[in-house]
C-alpha angles and dihedrals in degrees: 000000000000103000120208090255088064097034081056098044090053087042089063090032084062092041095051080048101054101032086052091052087053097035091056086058094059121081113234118193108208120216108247116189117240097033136106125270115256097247079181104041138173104326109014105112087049145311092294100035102119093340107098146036118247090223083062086063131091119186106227103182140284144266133205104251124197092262099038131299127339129198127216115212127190128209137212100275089048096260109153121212137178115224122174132190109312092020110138112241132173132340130338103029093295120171140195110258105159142036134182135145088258097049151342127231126223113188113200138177114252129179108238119206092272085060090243119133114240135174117257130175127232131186147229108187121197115254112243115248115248127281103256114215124212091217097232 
C-alpha cells in the first residue's frame, strides 16, 4: 500500500528533477566581488545571448530569409527561435557565423591558459530525419 507521505516524496523528487535538468540550461553569472558590474547583461543582444546553453540548443533546419539563410533552433522547453548570421547565441559572446542545411557555427570567446581571449568554434549540427520503414 503507497501511502501520501511517499506519493508526495516521489511528487518533489520529479519536480527537483525536472527543475535541475532546466535549470542546468540556463546560464547563471555569478556575482564575483571586485568586478564590474554587467551594463549588457543576459539577454541584451537577443533572447538567446548568454541565456542559454548551446547544448540546450537543437538545430532544427533552415529557411531561406530575405537577406540570406536563417536557422531555427529549438530549447529545451520546446521554444522555437529564428537566428541568422551575426545573431548572438550562447555563452561567451558567441555569435552565429555560419550557416548551412548540415550545421551552424558559433563562434565564442574563450580564456586560454595563458588568460588571453581567444575565438573558438563551436557546432550545431542538423538532426538526421527518421529513418522511414517500408512495414514488411
Amino acid at each position: 500500500m503507497i501511502t501520501r507521505s511517499a506519493v508526495i516524496g516521489l511528487l518533489l523528487c520529479t519536480l527537483a528533477v525536472a527543475h535541475a535538468a532546466s535549470a542546468a540550461c540556463m546560464r547563471v553569472v555569478p556575482d564575483k566581488p571586485g568586478t564590474p558590474p554587467y551594463f549588457d547583461g543576459p539577454g541584451s543582444f537577443g533572447p538567446l545571448n548568454n541565456t542559454v546553453n548551446l547544448d540546450c540548443l537543437t538545430f532544427a533546419g533552415t529557411v531561406e530569409g530575405a537577406n540570406g539563410p536563417v536557422a531555427v533552433l529549438k530549447d529545451e522547453n520546446g521554444v522555437v527561435y529564428r537566428v541568422k548570421i551575426g545573431d548572438y547565441v550562447g555563452e561567451n559572446s558567441g555569435y552565429v557565423a555560419e550557416i548551412s542545411p548540415a550545421r551552424i557555427t558559433i563562434i565564442q570567446l574563450v580564456r586560454g591558459p595563458d588568460n588571453a581571449l581567444a575565438e573558438t568554434s563551436r557546432y550545431l549540427f542538423a538532426k538526421p530525419a527518421p529513418a522511414v520503414g517500408r512495414g514488411d
